[in-house]
PyMOL CGO cylinders between C-alpha atoms (Angstrom):
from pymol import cmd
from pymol.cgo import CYLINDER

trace = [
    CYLINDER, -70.37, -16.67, 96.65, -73.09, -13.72, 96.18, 0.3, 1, 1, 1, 1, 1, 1,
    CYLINDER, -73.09, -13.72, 96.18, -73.25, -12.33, 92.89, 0.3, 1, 1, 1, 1, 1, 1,
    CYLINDER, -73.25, -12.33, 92.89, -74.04, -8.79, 92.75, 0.3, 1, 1, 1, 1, 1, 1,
    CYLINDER, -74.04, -8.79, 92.75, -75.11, -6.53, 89.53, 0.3, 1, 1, 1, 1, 1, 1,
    CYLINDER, -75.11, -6.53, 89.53, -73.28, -3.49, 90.01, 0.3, 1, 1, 1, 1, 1, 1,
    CYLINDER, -73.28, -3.49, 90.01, -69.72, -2.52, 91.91, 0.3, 1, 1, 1, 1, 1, 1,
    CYLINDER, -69.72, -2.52, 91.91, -71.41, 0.10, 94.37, 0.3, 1, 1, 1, 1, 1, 1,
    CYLINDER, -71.41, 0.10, 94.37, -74.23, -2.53, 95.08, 0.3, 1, 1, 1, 1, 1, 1,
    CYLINDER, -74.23, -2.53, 95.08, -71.18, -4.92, 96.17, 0.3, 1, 1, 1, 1, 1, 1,
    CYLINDER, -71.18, -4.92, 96.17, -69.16, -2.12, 97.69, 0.3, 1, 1, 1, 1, 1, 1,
    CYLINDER, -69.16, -2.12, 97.69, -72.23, -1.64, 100.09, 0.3, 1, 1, 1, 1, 1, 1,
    CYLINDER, -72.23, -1.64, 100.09, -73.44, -5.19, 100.87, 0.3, 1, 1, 1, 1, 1, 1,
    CYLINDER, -73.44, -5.19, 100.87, -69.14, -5.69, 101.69, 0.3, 1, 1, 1, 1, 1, 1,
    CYLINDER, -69.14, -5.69, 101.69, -68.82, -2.80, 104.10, 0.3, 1, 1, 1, 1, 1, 1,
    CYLINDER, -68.82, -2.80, 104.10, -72.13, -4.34, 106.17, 0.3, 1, 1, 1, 1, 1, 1,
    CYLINDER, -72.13, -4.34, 106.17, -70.19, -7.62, 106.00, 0.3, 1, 1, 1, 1, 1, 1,
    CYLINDER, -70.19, -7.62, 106.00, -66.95, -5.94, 107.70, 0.3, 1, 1, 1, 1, 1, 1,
    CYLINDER, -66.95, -5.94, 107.70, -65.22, -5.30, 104.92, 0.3, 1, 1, 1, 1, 1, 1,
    CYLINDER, -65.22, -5.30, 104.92, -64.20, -1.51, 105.64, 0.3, 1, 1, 1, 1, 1, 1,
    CYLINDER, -64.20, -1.51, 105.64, -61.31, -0.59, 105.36, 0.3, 1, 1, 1, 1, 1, 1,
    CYLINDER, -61.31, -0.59, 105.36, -60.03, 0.76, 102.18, 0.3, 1, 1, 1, 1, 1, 1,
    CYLINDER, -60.03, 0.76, 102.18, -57.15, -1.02, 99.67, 0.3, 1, 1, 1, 1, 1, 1,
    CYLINDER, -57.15, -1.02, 99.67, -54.48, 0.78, 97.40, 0.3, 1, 1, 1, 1, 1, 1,
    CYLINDER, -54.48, 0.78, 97.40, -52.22, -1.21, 95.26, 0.3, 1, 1, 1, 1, 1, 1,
    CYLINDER, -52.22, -1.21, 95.26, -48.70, -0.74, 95.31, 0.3, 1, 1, 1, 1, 1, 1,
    CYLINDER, -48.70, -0.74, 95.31, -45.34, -2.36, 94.47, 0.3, 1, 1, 1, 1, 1, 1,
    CYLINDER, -45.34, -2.36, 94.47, -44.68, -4.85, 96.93, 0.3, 1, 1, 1, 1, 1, 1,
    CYLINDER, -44.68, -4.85, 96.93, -48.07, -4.35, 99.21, 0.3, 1, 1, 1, 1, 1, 1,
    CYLINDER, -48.07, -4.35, 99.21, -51.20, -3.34, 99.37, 0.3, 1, 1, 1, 1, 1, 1,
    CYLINDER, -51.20, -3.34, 99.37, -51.50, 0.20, 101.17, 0.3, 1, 1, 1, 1, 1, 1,
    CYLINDER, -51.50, 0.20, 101.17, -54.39, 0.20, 104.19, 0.3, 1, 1, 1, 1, 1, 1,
    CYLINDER, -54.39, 0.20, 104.19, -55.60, 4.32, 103.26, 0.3, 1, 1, 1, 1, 1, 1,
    CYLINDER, -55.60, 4.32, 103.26, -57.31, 4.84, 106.66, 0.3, 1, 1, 1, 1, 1, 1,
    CYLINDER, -57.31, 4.84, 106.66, -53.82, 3.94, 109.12, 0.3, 1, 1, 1, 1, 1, 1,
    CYLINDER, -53.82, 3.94, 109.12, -51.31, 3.87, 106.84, 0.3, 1, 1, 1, 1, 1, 1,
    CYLINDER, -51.31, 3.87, 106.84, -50.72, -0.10, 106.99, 0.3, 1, 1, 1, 1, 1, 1,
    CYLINDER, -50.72, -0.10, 106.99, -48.45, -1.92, 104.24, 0.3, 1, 1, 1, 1, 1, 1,
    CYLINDER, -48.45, -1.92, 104.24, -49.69, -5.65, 103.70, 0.3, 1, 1, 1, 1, 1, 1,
    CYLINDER, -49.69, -5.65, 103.70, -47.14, -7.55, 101.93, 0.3, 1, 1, 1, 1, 1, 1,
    CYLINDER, -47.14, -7.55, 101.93, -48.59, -10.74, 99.89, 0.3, 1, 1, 1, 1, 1, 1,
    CYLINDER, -48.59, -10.74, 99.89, -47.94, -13.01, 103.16, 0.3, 1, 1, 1, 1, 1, 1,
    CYLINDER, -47.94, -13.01, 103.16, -49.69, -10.74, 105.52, 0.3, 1, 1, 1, 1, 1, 1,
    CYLINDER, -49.69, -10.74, 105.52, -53.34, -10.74, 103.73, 0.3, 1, 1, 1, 1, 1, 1,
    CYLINDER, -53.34, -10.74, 103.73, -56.10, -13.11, 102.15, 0.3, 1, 1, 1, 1, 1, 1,
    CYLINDER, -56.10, -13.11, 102.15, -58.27, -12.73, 99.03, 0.3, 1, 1, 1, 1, 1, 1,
    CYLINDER, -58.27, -12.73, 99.03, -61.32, -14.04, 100.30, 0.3, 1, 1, 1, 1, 1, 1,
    CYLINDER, -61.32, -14.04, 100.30, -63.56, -13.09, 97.22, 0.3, 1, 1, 1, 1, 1, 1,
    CYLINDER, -63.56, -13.09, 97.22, -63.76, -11.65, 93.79, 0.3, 1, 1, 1, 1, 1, 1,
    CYLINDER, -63.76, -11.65, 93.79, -66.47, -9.72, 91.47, 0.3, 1, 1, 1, 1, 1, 1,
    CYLINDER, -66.47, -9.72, 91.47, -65.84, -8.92, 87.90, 0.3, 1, 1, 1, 1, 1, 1,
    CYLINDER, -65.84, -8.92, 87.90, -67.56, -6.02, 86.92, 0.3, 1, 1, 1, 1, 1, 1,
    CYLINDER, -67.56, -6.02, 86.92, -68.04, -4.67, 82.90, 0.3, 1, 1, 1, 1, 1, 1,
    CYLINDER, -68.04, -4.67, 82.90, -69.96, -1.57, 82.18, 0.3, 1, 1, 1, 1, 1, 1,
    CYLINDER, -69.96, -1.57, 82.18, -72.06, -2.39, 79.66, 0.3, 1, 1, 1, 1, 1, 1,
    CYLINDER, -72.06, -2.39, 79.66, -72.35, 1.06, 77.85, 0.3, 1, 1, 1, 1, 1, 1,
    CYLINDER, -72.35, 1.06, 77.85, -68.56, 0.80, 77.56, 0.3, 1, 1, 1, 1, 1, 1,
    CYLINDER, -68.56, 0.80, 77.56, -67.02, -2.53, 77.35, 0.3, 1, 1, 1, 1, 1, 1,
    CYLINDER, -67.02, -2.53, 77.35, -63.40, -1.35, 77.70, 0.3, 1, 1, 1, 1, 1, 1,
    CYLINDER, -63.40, -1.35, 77.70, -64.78, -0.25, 81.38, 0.3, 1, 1, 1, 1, 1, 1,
    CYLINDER, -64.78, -0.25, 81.38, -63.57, -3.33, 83.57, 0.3, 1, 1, 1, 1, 1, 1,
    CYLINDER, -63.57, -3.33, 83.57, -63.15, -3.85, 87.33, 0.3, 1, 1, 1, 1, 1, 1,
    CYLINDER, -63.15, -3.85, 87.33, -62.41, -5.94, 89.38, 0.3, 1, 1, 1, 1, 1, 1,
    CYLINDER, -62.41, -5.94, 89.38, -62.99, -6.23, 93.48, 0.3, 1, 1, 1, 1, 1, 1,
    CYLINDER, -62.99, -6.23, 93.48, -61.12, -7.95, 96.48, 0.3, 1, 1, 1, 1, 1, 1,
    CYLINDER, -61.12, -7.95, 96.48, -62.87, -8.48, 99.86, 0.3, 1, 1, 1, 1, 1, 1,
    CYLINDER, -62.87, -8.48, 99.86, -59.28, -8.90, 101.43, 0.3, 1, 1, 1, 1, 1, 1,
    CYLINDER, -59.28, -8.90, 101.43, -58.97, -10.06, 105.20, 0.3, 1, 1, 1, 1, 1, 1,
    CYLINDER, -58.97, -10.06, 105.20, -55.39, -10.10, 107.13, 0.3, 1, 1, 1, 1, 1, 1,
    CYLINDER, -55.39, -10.10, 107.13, -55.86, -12.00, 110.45, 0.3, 1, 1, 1, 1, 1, 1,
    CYLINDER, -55.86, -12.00, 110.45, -52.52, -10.78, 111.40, 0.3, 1, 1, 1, 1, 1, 1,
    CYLINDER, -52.52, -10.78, 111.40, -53.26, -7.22, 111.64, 0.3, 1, 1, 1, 1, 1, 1,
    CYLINDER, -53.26, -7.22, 111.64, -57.30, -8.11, 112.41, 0.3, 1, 1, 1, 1, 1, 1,
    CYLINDER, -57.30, -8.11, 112.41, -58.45, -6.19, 109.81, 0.3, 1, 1, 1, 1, 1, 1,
    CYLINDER, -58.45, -6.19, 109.81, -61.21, -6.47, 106.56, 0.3, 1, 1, 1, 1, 1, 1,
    CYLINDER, -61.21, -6.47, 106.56, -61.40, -4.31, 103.83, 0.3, 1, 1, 1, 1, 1, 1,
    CYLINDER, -61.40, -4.31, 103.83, -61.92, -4.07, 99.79, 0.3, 1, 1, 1, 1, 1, 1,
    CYLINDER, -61.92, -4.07, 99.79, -59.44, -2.72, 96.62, 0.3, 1, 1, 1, 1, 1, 1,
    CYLINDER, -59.44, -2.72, 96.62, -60.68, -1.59, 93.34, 0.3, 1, 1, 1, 1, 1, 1,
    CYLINDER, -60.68, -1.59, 93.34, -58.78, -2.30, 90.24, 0.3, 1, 1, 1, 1, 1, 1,
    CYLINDER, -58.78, -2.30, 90.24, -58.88, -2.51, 86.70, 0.3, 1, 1, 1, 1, 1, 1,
    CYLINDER, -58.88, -2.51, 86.70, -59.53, -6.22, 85.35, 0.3, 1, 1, 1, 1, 1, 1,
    CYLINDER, -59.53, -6.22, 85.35, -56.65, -7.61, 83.95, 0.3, 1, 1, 1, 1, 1, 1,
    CYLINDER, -56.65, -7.61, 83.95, -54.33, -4.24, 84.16, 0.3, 1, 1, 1, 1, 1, 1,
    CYLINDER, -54.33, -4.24, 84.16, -51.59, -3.80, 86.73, 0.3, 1, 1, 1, 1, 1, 1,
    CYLINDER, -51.59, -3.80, 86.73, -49.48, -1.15, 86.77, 0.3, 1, 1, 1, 1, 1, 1,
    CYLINDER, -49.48, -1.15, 86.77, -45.60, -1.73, 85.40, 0.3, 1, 1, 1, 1, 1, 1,
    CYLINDER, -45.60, -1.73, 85.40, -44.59, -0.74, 89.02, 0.3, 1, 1, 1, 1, 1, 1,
    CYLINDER, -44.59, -0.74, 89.02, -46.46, -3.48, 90.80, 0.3, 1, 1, 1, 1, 1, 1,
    CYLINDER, -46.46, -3.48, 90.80, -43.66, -6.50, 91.59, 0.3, 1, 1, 1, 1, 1, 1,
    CYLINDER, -43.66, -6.50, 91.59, -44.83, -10.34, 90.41, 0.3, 1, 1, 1, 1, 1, 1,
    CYLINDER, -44.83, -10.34, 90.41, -45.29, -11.11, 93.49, 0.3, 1, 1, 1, 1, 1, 1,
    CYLINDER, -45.29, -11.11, 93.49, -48.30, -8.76, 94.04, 0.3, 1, 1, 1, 1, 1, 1,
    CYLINDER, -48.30, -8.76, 94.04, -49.98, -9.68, 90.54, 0.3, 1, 1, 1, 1, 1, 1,
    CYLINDER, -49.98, -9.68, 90.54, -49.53, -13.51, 91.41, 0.3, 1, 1, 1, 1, 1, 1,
    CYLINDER, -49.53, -13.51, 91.41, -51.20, -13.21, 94.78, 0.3, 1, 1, 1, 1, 1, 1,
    CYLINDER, -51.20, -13.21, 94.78, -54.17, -11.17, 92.80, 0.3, 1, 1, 1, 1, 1, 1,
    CYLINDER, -54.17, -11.17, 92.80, -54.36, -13.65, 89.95, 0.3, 1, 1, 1, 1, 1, 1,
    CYLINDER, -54.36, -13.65, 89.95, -54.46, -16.90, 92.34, 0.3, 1, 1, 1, 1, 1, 1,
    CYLINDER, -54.46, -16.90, 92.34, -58.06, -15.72, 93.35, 0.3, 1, 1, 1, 1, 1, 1,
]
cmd.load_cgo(trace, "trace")
């Protein structure tokens, strides 16, 4: 797996890898922002994951997923907080992010 020193730097070499569509996380999915697609846990893959910390501000954490879902032929990355999931995201979202 690449490492890369910054988020955007990763953001960038991702999208020229295919990675380009663009990741919300909800409840019970992951929300596809350009056509509106839900992907429940079952429908998509984590196929990597960068840790990011700002070092001017340690409390500044993210984390990245280069997610792929073969069913619905489609690449694309989510930005998150490391370690911090909302109260309204269900178990079965944070387990599929945490088995990466």
């Amino acid at each position: 797996m690449k490492t890369y020193s910054t988020l955007s730097e990763a953001i960038t070499d991702l999208t020229k890898k295919g990675y380009t569509f663009n990741f919300n996380l909800q409840k019970e999915c992951i929300l596809c922002s350009e056509n509106n697609w839900q992907l429940k846990p079952d429908e998509f893959e984590i196929d990597a994951v960068y840790r990011f910390q700002d070092l001017s501000d340690v409390d500044n954490e993210s984390i990245l997923y280069a997610i792929s879902s073969k069913q619905h032929n489609l690449k694309g990355l989510l930005v998150n907080a490391y370690s911090i999931y909302s109260n309204s995201t269900s178990a079965k979202m944070v387990e599929k992010l945490n088995k990466s």
